[in-house]
C-alpha positions as CSV (number, residue, x, y, z in Angstrom):
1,X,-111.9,72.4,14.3
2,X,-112.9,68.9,12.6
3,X,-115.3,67.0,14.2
4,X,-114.3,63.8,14.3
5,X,-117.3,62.3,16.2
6,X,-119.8,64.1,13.1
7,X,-117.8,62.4,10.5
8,X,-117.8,58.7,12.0
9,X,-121.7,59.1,12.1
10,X,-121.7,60.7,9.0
11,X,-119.4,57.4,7.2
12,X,-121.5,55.0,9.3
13,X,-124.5,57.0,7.0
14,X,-122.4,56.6,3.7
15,X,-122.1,52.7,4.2
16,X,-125.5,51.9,5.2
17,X,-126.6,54.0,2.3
18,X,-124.1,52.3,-0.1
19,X,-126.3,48.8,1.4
20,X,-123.4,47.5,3.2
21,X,-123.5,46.8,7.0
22,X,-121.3,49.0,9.0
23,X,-121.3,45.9,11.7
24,X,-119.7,43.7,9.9
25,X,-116.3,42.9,11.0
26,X,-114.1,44.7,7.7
27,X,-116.1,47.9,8.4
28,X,-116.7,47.9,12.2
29,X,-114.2,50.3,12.7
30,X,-114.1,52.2,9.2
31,X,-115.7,55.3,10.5
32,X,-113.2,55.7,13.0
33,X,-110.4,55.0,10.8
34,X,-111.6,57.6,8.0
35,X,-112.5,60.5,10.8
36,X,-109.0,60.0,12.0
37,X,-107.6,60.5,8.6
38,X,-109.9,63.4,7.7
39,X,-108.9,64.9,10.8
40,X,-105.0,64.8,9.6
41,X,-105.3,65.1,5.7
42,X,-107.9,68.0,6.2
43,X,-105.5,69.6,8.5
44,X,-105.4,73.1,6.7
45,X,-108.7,73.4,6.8
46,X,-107.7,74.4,10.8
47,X,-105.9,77.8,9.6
48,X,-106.1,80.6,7.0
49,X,-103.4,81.6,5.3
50,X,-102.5,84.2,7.8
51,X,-102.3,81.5,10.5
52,X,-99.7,79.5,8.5
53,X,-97.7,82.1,7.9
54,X,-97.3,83.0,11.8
55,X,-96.8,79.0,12.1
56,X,-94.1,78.9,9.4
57,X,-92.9,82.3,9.7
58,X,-89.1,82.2,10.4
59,X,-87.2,84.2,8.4
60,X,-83.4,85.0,8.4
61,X,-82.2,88.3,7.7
62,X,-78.5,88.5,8.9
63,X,-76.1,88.8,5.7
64,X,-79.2,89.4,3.4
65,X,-79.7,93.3,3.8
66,X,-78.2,94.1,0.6
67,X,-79.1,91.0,-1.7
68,X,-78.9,90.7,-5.1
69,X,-82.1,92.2,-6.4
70,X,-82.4,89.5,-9.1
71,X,-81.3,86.1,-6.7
72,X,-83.9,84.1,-6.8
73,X,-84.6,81.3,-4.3
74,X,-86.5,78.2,-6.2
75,X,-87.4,74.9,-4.0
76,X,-88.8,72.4,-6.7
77,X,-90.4,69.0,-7.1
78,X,-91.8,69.2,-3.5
79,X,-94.1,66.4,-3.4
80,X,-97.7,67.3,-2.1
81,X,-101.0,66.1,-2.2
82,X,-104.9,67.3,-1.5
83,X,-108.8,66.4,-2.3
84,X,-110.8,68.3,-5.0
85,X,-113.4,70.4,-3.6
86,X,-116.2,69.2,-6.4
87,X,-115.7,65.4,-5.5
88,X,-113.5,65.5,-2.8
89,X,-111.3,63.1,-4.6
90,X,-107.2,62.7,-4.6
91,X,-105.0,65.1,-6.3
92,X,-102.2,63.2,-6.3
93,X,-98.4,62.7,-7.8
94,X,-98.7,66.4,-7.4
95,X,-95.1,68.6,-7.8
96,X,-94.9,72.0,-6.4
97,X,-92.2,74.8,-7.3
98,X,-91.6,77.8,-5.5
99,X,-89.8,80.5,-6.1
100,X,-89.1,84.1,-5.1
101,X,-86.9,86.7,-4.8
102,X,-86.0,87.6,-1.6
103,X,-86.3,91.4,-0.1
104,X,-83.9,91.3,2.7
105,X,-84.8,88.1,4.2
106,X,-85.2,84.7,3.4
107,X,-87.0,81.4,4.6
108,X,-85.4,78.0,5.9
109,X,-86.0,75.9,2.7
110,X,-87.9,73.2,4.9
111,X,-90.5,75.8,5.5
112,X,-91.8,76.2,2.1
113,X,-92.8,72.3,1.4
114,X,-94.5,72.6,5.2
115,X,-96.1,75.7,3.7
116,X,-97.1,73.5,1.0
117,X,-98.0,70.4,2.8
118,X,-100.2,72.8,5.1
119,X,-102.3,74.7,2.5
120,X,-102.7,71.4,-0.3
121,X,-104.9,69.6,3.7
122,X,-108.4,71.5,2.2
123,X,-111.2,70.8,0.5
124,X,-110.2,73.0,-3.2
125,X,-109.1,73.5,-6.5
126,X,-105.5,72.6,-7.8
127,X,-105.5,76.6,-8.9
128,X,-106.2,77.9,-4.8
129,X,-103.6,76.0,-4.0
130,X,-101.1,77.7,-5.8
131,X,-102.2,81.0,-5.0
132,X,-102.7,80.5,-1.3
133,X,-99.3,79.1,-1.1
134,X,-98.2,82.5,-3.2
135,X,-99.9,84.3,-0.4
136,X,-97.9,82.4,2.4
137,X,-94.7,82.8,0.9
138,X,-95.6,86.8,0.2
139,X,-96.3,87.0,4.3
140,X,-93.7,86.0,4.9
141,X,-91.0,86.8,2.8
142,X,-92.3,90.5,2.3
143,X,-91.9,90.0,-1.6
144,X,-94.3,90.6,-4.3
145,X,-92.3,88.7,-6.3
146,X,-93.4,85.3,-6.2
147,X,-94.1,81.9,-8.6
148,X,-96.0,78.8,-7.3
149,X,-96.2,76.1,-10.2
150,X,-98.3,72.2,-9.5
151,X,-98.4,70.0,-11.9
152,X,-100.6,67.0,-10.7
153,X,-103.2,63.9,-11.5
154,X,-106.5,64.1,-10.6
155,X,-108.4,61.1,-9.3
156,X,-111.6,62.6,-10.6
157,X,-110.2,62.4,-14.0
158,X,-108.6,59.2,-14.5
159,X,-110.6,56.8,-11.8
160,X,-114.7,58.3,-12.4
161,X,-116.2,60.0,-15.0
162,X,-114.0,60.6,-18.2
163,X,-111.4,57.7,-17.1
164,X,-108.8,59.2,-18.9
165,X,-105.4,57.8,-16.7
166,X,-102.0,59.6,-17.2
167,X,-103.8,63.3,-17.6
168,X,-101.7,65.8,-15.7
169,X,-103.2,69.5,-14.8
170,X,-100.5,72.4,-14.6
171,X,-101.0,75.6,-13.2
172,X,-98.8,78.8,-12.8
173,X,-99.4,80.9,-9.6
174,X,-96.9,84.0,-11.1
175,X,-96.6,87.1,-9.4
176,X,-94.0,90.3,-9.8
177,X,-91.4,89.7,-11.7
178,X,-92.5,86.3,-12.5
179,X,-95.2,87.4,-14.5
180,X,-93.6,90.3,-15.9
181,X,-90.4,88.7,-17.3
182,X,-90.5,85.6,-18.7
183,X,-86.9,85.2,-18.5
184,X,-87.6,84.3,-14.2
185,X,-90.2,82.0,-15.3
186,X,-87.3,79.6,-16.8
187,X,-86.4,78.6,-13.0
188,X,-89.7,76.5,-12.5
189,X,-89.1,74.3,-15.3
């Protein structure tokens, strides 16, 4: 679990060391304020994939015993974000896809961004995300065949460093038939 208490003595640390004075009235209650929102945008750091799986797990089967082997299921455009694990800066104006083919059940549609929303709340890499929301959807689903795209802006990029605004990162999760025929991959464009 996060420790809310080790993080407001932790920022208290930051701005003492950044020669600012944690007493003043702007920053009194900054370490509170920034443990509370650690605590809810590092909310996934709470479970492992399995966990959110069980969490957001419902499945429907009734009417899908005999599906189309080649339906696929593609939510897009499902607006996430997370912190980089190197500077624990914003990823942000992030867009997932998902897709899959389903094998004799499906998942409510609403599941999949929580799915999402759940696993980009951790410290990591625009590429884990992907594939731990692959592995989610896998759990669940029972499919193998399974495509995670995120296209996204990293803060690390455009505000420090390189400064370069406007750069976008893409990455392609593709598993199955998604990686095997090209044709699938068309659906998360």
């Amino acid at each position: 679990m996060i420790d809310t208490k080790a993080i407001e003595e932790h920022i208290r640390g930051i701005l003492i060391a950044l020669g600012d004075d944690p007493e003043r009235e702007g920053l009194k209650d900054t370490p509170k304020r920034v443990a509370k929102m650690y605590e809810e945008v590092f909310e996934g750091m709470n479970y492992s994939n399995h966990e959110i799986a069980e969490m957001f797990g419902k499945t429907f089967e009734e009417g899908f015993e005999n599906i189309d082997p080649d339906r696929v299921v593609v939510v897009k455009d499902i607006d996430i974000f997370s912190y980089c694990e190197h500077h624990i800066a914003l990823m942000y104006d992030m867009k997932a896809n998902v897709a899959y083919i389903p094998k004799g059940r499906v998942i409510g549609l609403s599941k999949i961004a929580r799915i999402c929303d759940m696993v980009a709340k951790r410290l990591q890499l625009q590429e884990k995300i992907g594939s731990d929301i692959a592995d989610v959807i896998s759990e669940i689903t029972g499919s193998d065949d399974v495509a995670v795209t995120i296209e996204a802006c990293h803060s690390c990029v455009s505000a420090r460093g390189i400064k370069k605004e406007n750069v976008r990162t893409f990455t392609a999760e593709l598993r199955g038939r998604f990686k095997n025929e090209p044709a699938l991959q068309l659906y998360l464009k």
